[in-house]
N, CA and C atoms of all chains as a GROMACS GRO file, in nm:
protein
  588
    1UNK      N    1   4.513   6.613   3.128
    1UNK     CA    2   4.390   6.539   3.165
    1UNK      C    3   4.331   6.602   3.291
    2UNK      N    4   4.214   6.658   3.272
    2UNK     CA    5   4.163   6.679   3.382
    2UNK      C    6   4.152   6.579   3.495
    3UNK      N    7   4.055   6.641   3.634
    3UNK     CA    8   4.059   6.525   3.753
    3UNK      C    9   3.989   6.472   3.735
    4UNK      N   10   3.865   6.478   3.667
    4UNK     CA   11   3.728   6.424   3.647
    4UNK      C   12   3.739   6.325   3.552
    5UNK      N   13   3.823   6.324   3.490
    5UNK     CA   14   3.881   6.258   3.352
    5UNK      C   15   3.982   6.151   3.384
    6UNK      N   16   4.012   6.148   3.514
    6UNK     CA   17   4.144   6.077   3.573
    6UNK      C   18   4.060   6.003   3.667
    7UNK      N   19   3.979   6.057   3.743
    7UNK     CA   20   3.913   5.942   3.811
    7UNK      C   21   3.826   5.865   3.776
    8UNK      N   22   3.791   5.909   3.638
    8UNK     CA   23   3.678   5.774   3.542
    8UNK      C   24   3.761   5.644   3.510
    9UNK      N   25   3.898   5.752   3.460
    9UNK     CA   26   3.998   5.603   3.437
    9UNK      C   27   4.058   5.520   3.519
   10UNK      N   28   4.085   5.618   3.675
   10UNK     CA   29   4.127   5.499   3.771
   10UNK      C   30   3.975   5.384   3.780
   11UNK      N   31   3.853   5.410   3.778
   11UNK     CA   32   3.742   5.370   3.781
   11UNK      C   33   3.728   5.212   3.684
   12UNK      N   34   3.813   5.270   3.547
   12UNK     CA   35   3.782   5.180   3.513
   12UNK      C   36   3.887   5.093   3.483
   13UNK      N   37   3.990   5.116   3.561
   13UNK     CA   38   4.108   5.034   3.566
   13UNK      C   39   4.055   4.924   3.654
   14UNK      N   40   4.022   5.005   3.760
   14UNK     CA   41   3.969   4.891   3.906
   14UNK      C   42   3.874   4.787   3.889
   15UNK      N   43   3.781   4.826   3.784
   15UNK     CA   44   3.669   4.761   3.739
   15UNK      C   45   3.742   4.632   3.654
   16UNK      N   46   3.868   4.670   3.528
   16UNK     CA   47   3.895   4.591   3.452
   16UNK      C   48   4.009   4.496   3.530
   17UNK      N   49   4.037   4.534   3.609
   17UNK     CA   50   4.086   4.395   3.760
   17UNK      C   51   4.004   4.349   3.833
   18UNK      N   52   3.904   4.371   3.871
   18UNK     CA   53   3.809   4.272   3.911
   18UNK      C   54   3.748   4.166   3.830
   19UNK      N   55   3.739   4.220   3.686
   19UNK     CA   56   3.655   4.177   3.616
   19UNK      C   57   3.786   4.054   3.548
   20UNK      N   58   3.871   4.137   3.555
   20UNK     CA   59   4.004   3.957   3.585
   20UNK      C   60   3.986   3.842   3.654
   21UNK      N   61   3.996   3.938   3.774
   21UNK     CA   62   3.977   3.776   3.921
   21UNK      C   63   3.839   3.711   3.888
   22UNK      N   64   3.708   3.781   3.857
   22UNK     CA   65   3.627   3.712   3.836
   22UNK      C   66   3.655   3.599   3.688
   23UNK      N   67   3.742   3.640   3.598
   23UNK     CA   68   3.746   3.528   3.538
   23UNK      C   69   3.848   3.434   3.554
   24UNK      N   70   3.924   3.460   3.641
   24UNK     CA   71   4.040   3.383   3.660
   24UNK      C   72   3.895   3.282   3.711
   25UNK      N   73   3.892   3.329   3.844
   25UNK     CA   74   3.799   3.280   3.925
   25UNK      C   75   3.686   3.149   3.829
   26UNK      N   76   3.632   3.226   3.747
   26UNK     CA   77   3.548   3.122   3.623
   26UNK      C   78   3.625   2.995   3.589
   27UNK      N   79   3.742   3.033   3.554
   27UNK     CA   80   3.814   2.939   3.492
   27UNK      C   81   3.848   2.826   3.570
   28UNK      N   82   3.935   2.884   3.656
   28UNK     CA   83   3.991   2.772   3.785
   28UNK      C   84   3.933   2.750   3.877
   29UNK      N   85   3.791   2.751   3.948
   29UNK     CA   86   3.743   2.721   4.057
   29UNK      C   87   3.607   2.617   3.982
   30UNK      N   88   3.521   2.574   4.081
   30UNK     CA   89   3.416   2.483   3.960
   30UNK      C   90   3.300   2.578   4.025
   31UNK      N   91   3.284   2.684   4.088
   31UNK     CA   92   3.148   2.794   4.085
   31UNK      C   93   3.151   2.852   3.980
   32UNK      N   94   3.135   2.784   3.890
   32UNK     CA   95   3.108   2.863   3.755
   32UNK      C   96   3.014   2.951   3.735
   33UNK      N   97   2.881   2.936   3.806
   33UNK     CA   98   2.760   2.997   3.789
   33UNK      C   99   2.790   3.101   3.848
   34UNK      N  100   2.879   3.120   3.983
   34UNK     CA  101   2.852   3.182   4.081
   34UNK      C  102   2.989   3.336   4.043
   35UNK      N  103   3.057   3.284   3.945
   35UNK     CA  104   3.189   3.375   3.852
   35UNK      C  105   3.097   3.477   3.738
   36UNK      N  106   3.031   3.342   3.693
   36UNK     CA  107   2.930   3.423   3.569
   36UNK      C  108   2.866   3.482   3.632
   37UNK      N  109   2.771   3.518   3.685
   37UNK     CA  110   2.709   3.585   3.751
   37UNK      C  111   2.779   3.725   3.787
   38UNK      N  112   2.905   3.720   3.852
   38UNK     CA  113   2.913   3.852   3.916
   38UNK      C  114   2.995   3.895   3.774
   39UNK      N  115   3.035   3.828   3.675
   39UNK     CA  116   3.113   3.925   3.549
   39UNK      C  117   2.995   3.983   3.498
   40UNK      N  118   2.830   3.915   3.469
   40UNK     CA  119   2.758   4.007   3.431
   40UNK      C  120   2.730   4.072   3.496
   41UNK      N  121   2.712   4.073   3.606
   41UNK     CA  122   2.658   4.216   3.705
   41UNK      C  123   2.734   4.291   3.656
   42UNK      N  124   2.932   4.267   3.658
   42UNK     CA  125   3.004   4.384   3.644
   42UNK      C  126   3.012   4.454   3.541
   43UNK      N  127   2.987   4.355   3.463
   43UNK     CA  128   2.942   4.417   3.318
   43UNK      C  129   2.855   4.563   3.267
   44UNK      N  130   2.756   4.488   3.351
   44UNK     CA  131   2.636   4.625   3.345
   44UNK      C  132   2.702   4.739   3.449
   45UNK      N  133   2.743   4.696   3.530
   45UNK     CA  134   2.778   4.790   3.625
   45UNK      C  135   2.913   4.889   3.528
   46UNK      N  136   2.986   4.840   3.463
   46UNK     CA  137   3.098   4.914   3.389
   46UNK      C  138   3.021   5.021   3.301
   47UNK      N  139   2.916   4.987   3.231
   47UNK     CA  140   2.808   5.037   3.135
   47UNK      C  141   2.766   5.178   3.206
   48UNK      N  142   2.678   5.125   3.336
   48UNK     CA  143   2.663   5.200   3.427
   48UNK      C  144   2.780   5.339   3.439
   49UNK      N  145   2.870   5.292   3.497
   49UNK     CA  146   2.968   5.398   3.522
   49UNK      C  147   3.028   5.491   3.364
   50UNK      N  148   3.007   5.421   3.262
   50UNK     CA  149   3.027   5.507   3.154
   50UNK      C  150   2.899   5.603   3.104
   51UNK      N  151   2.797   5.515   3.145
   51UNK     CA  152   2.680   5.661   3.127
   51UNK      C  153   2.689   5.745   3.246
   52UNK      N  154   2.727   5.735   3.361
   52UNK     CA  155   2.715   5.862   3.472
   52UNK      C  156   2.823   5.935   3.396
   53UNK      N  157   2.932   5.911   3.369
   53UNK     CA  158   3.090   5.991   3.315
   53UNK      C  159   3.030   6.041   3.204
   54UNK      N  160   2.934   5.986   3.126
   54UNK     CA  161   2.924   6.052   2.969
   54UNK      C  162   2.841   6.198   3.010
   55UNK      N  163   2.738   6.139   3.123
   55UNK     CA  164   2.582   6.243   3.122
   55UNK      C  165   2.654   6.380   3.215
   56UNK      N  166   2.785   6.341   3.287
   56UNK     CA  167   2.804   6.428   3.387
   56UNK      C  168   2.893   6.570   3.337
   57UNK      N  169   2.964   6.488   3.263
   57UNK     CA  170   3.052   6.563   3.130
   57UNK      C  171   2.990   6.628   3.025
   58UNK      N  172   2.845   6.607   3.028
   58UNK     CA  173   2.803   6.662   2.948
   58UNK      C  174   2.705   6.767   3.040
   59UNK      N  175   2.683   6.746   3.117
   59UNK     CA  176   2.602   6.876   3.218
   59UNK      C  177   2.717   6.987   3.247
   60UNK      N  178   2.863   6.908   3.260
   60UNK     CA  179   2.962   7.027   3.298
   60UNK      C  180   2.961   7.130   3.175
   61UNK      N  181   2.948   7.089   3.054
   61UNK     CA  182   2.990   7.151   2.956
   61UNK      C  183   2.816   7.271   2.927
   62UNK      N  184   2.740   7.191   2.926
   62UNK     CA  185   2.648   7.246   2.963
   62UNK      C  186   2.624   7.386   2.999
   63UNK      N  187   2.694   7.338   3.137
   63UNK     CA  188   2.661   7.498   3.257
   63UNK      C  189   2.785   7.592   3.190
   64UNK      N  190   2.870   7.546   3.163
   64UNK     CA  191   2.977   7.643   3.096
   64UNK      C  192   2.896   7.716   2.967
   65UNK      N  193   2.869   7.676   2.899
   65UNK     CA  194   2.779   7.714   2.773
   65UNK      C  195   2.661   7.763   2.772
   66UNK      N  196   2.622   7.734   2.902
   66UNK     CA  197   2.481   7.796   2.924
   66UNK      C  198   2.359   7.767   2.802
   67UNK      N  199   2.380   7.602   2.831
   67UNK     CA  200   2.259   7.530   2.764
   67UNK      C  201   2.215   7.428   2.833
   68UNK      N  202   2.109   7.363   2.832
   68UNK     CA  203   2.084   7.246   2.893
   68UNK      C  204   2.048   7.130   2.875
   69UNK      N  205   2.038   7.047   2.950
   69UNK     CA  206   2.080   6.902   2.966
   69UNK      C  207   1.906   6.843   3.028
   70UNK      N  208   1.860   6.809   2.892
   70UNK     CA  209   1.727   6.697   2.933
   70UNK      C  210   1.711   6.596   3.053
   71UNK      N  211   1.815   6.512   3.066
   71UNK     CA  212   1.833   6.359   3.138
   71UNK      C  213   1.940   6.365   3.152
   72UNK      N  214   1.943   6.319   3.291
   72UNK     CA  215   2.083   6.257   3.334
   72UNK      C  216   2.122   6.084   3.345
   73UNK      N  217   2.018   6.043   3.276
   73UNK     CA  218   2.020   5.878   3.227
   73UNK      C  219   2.003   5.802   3.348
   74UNK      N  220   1.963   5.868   3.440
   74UNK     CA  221   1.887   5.762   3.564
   74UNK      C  222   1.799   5.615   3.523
   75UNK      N  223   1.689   5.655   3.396
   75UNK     CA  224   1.628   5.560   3.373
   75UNK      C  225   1.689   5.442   3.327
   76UNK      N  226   1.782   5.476   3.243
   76UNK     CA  227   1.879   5.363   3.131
   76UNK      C  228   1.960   5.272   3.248
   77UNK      N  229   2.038   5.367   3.327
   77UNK     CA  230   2.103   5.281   3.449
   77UNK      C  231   1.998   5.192   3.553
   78UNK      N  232   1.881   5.253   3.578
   78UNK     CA  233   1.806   5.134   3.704
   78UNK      C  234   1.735   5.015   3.548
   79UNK      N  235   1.747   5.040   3.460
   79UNK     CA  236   1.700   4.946   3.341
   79UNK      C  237   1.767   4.851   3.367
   80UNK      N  238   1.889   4.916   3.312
   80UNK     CA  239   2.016   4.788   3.326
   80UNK      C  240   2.024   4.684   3.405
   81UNK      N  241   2.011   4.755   3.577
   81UNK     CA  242   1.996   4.679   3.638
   81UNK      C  243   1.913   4.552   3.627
   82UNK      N  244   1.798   4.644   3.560
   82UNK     CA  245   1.620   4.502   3.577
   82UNK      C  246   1.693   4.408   3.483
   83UNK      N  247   1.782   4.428   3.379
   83UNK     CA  248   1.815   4.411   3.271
   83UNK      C  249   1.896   4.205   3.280
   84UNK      N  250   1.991   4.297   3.429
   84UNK     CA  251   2.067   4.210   3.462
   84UNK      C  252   1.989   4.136   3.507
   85UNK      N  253   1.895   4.147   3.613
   85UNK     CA  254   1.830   4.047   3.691
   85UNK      C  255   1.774   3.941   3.584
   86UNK      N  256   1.698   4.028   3.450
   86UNK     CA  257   1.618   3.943   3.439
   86UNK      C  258   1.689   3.844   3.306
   87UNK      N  259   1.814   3.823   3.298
   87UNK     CA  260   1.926   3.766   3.229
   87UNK      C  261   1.927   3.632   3.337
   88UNK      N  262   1.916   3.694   3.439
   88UNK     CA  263   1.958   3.579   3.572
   88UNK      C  264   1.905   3.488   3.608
   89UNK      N  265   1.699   3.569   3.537
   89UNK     CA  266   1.602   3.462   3.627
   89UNK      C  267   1.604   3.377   3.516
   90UNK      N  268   1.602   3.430   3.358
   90UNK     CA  269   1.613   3.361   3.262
   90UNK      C  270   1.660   3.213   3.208
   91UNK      N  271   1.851   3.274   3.235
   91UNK     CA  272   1.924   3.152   3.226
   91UNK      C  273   1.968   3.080   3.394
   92UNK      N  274   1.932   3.026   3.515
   92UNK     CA  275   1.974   3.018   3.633
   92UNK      C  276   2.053   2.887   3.629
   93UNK      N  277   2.092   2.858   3.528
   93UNK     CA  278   2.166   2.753   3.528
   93UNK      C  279   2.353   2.806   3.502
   94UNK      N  280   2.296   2.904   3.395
   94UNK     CA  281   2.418   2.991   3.406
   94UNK      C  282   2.492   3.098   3.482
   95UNK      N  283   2.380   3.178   3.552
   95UNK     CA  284   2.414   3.263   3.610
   95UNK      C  285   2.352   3.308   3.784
   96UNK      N  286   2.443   3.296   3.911
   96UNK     CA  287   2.372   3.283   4.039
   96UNK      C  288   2.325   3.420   4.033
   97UNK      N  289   2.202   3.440   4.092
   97UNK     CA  290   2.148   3.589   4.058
   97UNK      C  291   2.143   3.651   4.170
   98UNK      N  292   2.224   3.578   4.336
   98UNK     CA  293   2.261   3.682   4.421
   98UNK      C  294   2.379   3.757   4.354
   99UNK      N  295   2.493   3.694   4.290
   99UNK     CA  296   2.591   3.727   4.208
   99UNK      C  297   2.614   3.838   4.182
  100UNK      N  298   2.489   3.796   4.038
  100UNK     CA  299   2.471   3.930   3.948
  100UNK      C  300   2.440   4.030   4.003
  101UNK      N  301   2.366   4.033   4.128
  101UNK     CA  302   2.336   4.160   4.219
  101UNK      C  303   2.424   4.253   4.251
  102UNK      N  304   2.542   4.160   4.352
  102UNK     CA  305   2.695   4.148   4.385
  102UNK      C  306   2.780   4.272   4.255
  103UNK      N  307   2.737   4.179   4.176
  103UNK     CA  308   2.853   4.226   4.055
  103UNK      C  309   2.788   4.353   3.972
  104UNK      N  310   2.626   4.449   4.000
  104UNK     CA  311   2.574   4.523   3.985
  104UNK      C  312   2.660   4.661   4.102
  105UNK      N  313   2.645   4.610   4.203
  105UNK     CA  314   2.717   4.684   4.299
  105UNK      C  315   2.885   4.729   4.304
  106UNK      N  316   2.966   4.634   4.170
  106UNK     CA  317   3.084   4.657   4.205
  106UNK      C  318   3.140   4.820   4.220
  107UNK      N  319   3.107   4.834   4.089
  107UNK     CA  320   3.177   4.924   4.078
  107UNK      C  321   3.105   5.048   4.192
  108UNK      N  322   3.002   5.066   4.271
  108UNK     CA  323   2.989   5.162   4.358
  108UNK      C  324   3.038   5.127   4.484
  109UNK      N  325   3.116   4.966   4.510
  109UNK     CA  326   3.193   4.933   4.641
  109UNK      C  327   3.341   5.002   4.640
  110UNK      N  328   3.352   4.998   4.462
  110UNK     CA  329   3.505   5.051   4.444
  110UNK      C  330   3.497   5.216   4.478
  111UNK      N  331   3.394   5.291   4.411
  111UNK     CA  332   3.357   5.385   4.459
  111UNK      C  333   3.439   5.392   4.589
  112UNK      N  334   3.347   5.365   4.691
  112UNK     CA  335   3.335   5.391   4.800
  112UNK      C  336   3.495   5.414   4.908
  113UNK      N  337   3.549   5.227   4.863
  113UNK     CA  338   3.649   5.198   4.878
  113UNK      C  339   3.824   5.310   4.850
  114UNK      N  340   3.738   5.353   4.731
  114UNK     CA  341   3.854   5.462   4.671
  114UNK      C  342   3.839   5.625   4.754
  115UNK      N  343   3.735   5.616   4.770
  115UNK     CA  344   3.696   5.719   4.856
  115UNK      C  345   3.758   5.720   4.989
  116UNK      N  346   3.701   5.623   5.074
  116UNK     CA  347   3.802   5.595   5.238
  116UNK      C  348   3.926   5.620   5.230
  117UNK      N  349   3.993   5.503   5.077
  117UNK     CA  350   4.170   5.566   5.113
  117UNK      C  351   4.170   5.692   5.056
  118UNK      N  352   4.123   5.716   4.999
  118UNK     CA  353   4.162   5.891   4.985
  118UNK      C  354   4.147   5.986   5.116
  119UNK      N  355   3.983   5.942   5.155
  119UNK     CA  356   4.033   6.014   5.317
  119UNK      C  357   4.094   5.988   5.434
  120UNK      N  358   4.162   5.816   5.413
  120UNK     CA  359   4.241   5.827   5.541
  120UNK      C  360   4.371   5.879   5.494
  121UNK      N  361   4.377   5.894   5.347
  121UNK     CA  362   4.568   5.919   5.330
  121UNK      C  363   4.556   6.053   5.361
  122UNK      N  364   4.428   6.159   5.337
  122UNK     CA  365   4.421   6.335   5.388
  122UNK      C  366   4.418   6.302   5.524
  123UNK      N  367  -0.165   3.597   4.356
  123UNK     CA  368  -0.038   3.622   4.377
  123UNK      C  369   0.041   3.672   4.261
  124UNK      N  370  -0.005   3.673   4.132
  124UNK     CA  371   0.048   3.746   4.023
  124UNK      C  372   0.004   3.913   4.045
  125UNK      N  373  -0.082   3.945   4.103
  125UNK     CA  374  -0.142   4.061   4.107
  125UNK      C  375  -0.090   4.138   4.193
  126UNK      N  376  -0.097   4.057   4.310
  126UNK     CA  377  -0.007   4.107   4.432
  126UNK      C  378   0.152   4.123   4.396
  127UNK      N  379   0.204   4.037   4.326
  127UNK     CA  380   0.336   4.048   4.276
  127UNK      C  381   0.354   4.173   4.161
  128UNK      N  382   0.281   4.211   4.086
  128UNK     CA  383   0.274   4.303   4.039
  128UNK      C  384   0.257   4.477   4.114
  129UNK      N  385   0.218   4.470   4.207
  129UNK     CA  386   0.189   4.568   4.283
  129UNK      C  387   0.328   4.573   4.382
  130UNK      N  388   0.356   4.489   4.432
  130UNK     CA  389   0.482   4.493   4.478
  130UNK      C  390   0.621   4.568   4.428
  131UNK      N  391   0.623   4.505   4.240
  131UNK     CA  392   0.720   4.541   4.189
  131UNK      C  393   0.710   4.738   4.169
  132UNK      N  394   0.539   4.760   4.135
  132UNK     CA  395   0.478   4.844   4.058
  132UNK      C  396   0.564   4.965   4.210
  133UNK      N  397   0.537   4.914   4.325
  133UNK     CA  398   0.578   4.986   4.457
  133UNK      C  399   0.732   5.022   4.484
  134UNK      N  400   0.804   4.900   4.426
  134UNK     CA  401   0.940   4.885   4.455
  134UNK      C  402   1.035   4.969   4.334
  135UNK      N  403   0.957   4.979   4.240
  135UNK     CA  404   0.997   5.056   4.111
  135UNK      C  405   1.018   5.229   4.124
  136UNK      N  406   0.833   5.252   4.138
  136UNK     CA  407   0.812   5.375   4.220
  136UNK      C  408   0.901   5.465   4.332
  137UNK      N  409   0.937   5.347   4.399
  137UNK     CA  410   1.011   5.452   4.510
  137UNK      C  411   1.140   5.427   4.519
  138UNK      N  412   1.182   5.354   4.432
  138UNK     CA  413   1.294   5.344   4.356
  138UNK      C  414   1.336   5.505   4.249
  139UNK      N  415   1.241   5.503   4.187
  139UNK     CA  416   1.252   5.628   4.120
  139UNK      C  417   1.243   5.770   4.162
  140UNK      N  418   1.140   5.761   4.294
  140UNK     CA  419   1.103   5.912   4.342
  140UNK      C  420   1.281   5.910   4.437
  141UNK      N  421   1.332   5.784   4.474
  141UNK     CA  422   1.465   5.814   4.611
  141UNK      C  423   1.552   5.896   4.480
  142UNK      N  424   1.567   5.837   4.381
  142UNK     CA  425   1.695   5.885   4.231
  142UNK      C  426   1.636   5.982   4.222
  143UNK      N  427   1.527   6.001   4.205
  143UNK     CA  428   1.500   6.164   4.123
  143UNK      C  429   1.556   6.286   4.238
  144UNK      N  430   1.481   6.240   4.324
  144UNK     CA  431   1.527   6.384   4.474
  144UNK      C  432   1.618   6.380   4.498
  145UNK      N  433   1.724   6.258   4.518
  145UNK     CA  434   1.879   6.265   4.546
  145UNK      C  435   1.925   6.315   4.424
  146UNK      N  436   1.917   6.302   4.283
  146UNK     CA  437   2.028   6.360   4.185
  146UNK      C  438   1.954   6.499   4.192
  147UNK      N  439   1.816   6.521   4.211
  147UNK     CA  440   1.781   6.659   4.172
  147UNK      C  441   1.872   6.760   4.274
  148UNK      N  442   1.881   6.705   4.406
  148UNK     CA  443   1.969   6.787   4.517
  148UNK      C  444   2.070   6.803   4.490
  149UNK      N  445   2.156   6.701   4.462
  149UNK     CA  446   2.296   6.696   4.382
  149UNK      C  447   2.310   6.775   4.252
  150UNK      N  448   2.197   6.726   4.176
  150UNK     CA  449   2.266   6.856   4.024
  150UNK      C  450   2.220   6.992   4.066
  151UNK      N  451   2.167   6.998   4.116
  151UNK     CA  452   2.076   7.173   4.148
  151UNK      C  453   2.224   7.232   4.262
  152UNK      N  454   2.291   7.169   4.353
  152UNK     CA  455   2.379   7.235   4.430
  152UNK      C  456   2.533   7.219   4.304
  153UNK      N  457   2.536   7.126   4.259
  153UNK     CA  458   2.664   7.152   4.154
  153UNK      C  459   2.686   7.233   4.069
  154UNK      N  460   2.585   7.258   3.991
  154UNK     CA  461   2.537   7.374   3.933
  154UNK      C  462   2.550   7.490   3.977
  155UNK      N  463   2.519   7.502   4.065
  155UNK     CA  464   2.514   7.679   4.172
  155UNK      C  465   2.667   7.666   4.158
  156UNK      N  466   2.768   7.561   4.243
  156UNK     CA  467   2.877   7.573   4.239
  156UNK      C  468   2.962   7.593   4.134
  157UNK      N  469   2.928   7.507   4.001
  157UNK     CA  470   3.031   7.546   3.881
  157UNK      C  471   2.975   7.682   3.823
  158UNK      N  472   2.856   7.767   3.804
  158UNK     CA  473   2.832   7.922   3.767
  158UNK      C  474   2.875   7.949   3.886
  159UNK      N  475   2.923   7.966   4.005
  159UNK     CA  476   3.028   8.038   4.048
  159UNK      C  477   3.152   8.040   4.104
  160UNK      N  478   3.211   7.929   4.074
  160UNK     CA  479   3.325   7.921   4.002
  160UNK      C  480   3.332   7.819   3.902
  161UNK      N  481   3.336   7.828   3.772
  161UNK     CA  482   3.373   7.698   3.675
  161UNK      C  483   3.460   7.694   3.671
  162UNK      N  484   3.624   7.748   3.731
  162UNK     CA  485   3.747   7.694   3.716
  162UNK      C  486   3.722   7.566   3.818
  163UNK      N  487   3.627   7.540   3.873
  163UNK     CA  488   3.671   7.472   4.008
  163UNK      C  489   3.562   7.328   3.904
  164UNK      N  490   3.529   7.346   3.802
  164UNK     CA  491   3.428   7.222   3.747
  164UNK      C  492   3.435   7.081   3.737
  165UNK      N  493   3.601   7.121   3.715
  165UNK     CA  494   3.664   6.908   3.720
  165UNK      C  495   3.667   6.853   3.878
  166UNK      N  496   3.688   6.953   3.962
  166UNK     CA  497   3.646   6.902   4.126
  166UNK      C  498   3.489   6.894   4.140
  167UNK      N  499   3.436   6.987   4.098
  167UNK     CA  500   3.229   6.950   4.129
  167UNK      C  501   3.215   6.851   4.051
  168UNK      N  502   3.271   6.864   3.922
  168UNK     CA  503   3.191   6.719   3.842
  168UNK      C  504   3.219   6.574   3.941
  169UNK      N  505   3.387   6.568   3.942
  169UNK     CA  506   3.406   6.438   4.018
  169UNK      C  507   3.328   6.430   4.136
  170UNK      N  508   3.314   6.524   4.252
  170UNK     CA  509   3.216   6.512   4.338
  170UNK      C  510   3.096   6.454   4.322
  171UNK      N  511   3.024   6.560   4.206
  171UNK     CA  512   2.877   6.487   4.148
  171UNK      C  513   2.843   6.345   4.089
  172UNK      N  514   3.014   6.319   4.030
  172UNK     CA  515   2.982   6.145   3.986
  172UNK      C  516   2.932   6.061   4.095
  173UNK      N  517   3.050   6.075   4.207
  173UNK     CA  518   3.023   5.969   4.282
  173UNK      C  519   2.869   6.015   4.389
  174UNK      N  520   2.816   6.123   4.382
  174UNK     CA  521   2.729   6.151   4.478
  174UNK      C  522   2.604   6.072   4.371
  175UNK      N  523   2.597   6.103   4.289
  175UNK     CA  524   2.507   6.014   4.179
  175UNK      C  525   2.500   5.886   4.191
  176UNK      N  526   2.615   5.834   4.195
  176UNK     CA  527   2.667   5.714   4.195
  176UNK      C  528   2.613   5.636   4.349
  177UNK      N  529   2.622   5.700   4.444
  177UNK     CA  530   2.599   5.626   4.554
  177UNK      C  531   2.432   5.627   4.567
  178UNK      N  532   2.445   5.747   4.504
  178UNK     CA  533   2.241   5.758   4.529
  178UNK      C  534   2.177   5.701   4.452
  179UNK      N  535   2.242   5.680   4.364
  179UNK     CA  536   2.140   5.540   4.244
  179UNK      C  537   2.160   5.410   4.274
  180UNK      N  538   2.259   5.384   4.376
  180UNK     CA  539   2.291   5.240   4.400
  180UNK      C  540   2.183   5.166   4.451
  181UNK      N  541   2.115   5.217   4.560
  181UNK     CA  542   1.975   5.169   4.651
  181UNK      C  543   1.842   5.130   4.531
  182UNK      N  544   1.826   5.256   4.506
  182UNK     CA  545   1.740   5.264   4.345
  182UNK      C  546   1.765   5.135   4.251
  183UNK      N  547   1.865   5.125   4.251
  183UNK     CA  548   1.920   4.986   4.122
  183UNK      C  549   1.880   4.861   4.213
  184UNK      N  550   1.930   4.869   4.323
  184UNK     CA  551   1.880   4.730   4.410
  184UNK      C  552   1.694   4.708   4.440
  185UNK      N  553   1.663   4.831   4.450
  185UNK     CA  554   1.499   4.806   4.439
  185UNK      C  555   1.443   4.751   4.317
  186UNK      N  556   1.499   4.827   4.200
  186UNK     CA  557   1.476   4.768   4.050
  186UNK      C  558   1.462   4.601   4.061
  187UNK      N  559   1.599   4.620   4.053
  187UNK     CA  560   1.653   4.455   4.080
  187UNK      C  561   1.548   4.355   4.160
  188UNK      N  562   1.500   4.387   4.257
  188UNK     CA  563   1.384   4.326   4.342
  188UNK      C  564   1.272   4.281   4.312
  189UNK      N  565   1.260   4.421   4.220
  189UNK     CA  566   1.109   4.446   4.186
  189UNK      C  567   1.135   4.332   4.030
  190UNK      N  568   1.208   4.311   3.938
  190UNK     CA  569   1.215   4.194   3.870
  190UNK      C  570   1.220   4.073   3.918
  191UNK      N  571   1.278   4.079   4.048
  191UNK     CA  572   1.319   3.928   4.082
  191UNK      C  573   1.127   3.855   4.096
  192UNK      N  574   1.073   3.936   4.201
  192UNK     CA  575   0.952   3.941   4.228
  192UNK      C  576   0.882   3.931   4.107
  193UNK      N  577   0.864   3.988   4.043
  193UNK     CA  578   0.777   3.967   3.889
  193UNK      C  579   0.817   3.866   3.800
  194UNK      N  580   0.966   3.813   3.835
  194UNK     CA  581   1.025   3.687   3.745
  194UNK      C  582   0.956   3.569   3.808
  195UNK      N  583   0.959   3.565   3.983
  195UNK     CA  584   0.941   3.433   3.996
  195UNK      C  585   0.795   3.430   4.065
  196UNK      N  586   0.674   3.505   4.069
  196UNK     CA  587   0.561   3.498   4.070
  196UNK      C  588   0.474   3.428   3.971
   0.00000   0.00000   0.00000
């Protein structure tokens, strides 16, 4: 397995434990709105991270082959986003739509997060 | 105030799109140079390029996001 291939999956390991606590969280707490909310954000946000891994993997192969690559699916991902919001303004009984914002962002906090310990453990 | 709310989003969309386009265009245009000269080194540039993508579309997605909220509740 390549590295690029190994860090999509730690990616989406991290994602599919959050996306636990948020339902533990649904289940056993009574912010229900406020659980739903950030599982759909994370939702889209998981989506998200499988089109950057699909479009990026496919530009690598690309430059090796010396062919090219139309889109890198920028549009489809800031969609999603509107996508989520507008799920939020829709149903607001079901879903808190600072939340869904929240839960749009996860997976680039994990990002980030995975990033720091990697450079404080170098 | 529908009009004005429209122009808002029409603004928040816009420069939403021009921040993604120049940040990934910088990012794929330098990854590129790097994997044609060396592509053994491609599974380290790609992972680099995910997350550099990744952080630079994040802002972009939150403007999106805005620019609906604004057009939902106008």
């Amino acid at each position: 397995m390549t590295e690029y291939n190994a860090t999509f999956r730690k990616y989406i390991k991290y994602m599919f434990f959050l996306l636990s606590i948020f339902v533990l969280g649904y289940g056993f707490t009574p912010y229900h709105s406020i659980f739903l909310g950030l599982i759909l954000g994370s939702l889209f946000s998981l989506f998200n991270l499988w089109s950057m891994y699909s479009k990026v993997e496919r530009l690598g192969q690309a430059v090796i082959h010396k062919k090219k690559v139309k889109t890198l699916g920028s549009l489809s991902r800031l969609l999603m986003g509107g996508l989520a919001a507008l799920i939020a303004l829709r149903y607001p009984q079901y879903f808190h739509l600072l939340s869904v914002v929240v839960g749009l962002m996860a997976i680039y906090i994990i990002m980030l997060i995975d990033s720091l310990m990697q450079a404080i453990r170098s | 105030m529908g009009a004005l709310a429209l122009v808002a989003a029409a603004i928040a969309v816009g420069l939403a799109a021009l921040g993604a386009g120049i940040g990934n265009g910088l990012i794929v245009g330098r990854t590129v140079e790097g994997i044609a000269r060396q592509p053994e080194l491609r599974g380290t540039l790609q992972t680099t390029m995910f997350i550099g993508i990744a952080l630079v579309e994040a802002l972009p997605i939150i403007g999106v996001v805005i620019a609906f909220i604004v057009l939902g509740k106008a």
